[in-house]
Structures are given as C-alpha cells and as structure tokens.
C-alpha positions as CSV (number, residue, x, y, z in Angstrom):
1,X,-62.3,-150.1,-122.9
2,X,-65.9,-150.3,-123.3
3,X,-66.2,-151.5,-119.5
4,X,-64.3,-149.2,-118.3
5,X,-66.4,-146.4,-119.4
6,X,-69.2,-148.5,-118.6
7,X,-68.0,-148.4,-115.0
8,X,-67.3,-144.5,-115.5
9,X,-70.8,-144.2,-116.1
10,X,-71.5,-146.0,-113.6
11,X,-69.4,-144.4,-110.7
12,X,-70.6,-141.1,-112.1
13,X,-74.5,-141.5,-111.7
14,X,-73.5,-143.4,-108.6
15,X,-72.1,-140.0,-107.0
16,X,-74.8,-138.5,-107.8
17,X,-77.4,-140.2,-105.7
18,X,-75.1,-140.9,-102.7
19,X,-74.0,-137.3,-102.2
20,X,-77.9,-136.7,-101.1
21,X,-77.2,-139.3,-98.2
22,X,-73.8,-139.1,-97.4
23,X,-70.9,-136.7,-97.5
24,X,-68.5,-139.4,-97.3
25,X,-67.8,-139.9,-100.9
26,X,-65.1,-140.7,-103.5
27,X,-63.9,-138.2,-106.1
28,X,-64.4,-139.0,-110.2
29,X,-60.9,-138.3,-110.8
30,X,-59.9,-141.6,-108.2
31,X,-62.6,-143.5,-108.4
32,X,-59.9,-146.1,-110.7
33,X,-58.4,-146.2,-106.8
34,X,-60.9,-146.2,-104.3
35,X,-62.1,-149.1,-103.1
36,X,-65.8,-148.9,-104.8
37,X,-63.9,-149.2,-108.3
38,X,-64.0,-153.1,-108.4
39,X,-68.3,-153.0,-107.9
40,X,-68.5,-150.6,-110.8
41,X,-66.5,-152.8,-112.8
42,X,-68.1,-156.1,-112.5
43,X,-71.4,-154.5,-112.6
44,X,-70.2,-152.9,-116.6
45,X,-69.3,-156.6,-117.3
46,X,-72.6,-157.9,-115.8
47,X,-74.9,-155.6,-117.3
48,X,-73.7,-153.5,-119.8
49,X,-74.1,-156.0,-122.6
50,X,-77.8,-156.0,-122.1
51,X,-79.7,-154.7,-124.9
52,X,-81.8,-152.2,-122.3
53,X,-78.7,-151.2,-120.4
54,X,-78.5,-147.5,-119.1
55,X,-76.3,-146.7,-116.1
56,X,-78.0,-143.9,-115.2
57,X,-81.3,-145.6,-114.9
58,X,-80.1,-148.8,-113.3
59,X,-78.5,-146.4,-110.6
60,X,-81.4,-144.4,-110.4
61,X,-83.4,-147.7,-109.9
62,X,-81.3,-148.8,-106.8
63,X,-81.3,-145.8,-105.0
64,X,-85.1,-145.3,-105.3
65,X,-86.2,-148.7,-104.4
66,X,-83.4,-149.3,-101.9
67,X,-82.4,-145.8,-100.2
68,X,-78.8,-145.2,-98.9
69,X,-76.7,-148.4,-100.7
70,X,-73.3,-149.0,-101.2
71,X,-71.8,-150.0,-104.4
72,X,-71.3,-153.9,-103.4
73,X,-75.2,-153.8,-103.2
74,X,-75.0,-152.9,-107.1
75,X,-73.7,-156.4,-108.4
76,X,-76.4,-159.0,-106.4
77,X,-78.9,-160.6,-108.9
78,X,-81.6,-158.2,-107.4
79,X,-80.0,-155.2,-108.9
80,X,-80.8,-155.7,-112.0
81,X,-84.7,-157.1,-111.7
82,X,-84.6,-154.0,-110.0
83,X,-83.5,-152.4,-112.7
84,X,-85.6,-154.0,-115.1
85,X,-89.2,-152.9,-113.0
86,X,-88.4,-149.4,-112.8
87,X,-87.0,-149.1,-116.3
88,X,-90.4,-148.3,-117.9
89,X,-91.0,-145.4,-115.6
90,X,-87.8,-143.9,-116.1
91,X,-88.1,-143.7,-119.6
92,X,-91.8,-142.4,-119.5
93,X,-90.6,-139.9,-117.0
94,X,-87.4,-139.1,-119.5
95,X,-89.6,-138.1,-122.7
96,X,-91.5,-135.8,-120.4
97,X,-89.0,-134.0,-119.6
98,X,-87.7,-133.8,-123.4
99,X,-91.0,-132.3,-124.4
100,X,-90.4,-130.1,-121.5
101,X,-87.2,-128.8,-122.2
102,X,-87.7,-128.5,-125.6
103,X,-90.7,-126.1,-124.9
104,X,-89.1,-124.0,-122.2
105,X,-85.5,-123.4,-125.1
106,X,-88.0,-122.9,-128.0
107,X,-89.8,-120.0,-125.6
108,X,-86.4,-118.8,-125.5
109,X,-85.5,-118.6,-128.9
110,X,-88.8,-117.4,-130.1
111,X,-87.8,-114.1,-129.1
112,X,-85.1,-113.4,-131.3
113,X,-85.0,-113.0,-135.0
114,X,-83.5,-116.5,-135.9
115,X,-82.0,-119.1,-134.3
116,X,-79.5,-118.5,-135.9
117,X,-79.2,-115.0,-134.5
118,X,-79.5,-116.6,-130.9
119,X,-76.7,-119.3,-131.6
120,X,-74.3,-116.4,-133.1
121,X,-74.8,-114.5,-129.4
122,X,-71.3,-115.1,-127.1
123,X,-73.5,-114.6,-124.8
124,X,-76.0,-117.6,-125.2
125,X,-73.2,-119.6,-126.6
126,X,-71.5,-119.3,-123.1
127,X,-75.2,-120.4,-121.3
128,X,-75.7,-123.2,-124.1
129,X,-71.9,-124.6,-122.9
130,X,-72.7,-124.0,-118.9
131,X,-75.8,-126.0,-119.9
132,X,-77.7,-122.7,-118.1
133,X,-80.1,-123.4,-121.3
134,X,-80.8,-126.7,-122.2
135,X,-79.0,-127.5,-125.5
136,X,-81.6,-130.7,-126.7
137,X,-83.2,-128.1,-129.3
138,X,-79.9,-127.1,-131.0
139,X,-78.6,-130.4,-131.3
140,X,-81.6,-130.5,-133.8
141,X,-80.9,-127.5,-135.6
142,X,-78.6,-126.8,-138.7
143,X,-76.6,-123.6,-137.4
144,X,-75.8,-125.3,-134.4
145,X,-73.9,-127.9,-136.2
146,X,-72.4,-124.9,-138.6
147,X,-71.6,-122.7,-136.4
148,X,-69.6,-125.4,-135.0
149,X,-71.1,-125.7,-131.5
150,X,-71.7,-129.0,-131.4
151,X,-67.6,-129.1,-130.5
152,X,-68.8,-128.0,-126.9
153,X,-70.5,-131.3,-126.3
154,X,-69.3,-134.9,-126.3
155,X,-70.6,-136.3,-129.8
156,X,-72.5,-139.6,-127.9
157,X,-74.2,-137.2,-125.5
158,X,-75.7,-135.5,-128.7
159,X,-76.6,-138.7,-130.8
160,X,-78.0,-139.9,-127.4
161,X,-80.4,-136.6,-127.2
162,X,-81.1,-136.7,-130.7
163,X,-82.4,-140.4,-130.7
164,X,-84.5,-140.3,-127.7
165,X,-86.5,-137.1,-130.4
166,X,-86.4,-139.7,-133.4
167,X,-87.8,-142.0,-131.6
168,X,-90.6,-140.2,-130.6
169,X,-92.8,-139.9,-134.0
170,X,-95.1,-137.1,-132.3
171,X,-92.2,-135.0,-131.0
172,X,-90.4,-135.5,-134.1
173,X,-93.1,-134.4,-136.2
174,X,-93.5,-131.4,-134.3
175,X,-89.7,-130.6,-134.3
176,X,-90.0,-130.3,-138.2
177,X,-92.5,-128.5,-138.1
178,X,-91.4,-125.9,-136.0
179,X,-87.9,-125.5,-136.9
180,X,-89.0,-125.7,-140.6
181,X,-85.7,-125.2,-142.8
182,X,-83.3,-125.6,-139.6
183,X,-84.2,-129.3,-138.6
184,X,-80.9,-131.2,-138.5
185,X,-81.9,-134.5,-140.2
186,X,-78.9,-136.3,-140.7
187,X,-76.5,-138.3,-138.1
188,X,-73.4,-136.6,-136.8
C-alpha cells in the first residue's frame, strides 16, 4: 500500500511539471489506468525506501535538469543521481520559503486580537481550508488543534510542515517566542 501511495505521489508532482509543457496529460483520478501508471510504480519500489526519498523533489529534479520528460525517463539509474545533486538546493530553497510563509500569515494575524480570534472567523477558516492563507503557522498553534481545524488537512501533510519547523532550531526558537502560550509542542 505504501507503494502505491508512493506512486500517487509520484504521478501527482509529476502532473504538475508536465502540464507547463504539454496539454496532453492524464487525469489523477486514472492515472491507476493510463499507461504512465507502471513508471510511477517501479520508481516507488526503486526509490521510495531511500532514507532521503521525497517525490516531490525527485520530480522536481528531473524536470529541471532534463526539461519536457516522460515518465519512462523517471526509472533509468540517472534519475535518481539526479535526484540526489539537486536535493540540497531544494531543501535550502524549501526552508526559505517556510520562513517566508510564516512571516507573510503572522503579518496577517497580527492584526487581530488573538489568534484565536482569527481561527474562530468563518471567514478565515474558509481561506485557511482553500489554502488562500498559508496554514504552516496554525499547524503550530494550540487553538488550531482545539478548535478542531486540523480535520481540514490530511494529518501527514501537517506532521510533514511541522517537522520541516522542528528541525530548524532558529525558526523554532522564534516560533516560541512569538506565539508565546499558543505554540503547539506536542505530535498529533
């Protein structure tokens, strides 16, 4: 089962980065039937054991070294040396855009009386679902997890967040700070 969602993963980031060079595509809901499904597959089984793996980065990696491909080009040996050079950048590029996003919500927020006050808007909860406003700072924050908002999101999307901040001591340290009395310590 594991693979499978592997190769969902996969297929999915795949899409992503083939719709800017073609419009001939498959859809998520088939992709079990298209033709394309086998690549994802054996790639999963390949690779996804690996202690770095990431789909989206490996697909990432292959469309920005190698332009237009097609999924057979996913499973040759150069794929994942590929994958491996460019890994570094993505993840430096990734915790930029953490800090980023948790600046731009936090401007946000500061504005109202609480966070608390935000996350009890309809309003902002609707934005926060529609991902209009980044949610990476309420998966941090004790009324989110209260208020029960965290049912919006897929719990390994939020772990997944939340490590990439506990694994940054600085931006950790900040996050306490800041959110005082709200920082979410423990695991979901």
């Amino acid at each position: 089962m594991r693979i499978e969602y592997e190769a969902f993963k996969l297929a999915k980031a795949f899409l992503f980065y083939y719709k800017k060079h073609s419009f001939k595509t498959f859809k998520l809901s088939t992709v079990k039937e298209s033709k394309w499904w086998p690549y994802f597959v054996s790639v999963a089984i390949h690779f996804s054991q690996e202690s770095d793996w990431n789909a989206d980065y490996f697909i990432a990696a292959q469309f920005e070294e190698k332009g237009k491909i097609l999924p057979y080009q996913l499973v040759d040996k150069d794929a994942y040396e590929t994958y491996k050079l460019y890994r570094g950048r993505y993840e430096a590029d990734s915790e930029k855009r953490v800090v980023m996003n948790l600046l731009t919500t936090y401007k946000e927020v500061k504005e109202w009386k609480s966070i608390r006050a935000f996350l009890e808007d309809k309003k902002n909860q609707l934005l926060i679902e529609r991902k209009s406003i980044n949610p990476l700072l309420f998966f941090l924050c004790k009324s989110f997890y209260e208020l029960g908002l965290n049912e919006m999101f897929d719990k390994e999307e939020i772990e997944n967040k939340r490590a990439v901040v506990f694994s940054n001591k600085k931006v950790l340290k900040k996050m306490k700070e800041v959110l005082g009395d709200e920082f979410f310590q423990r695991n979901i």
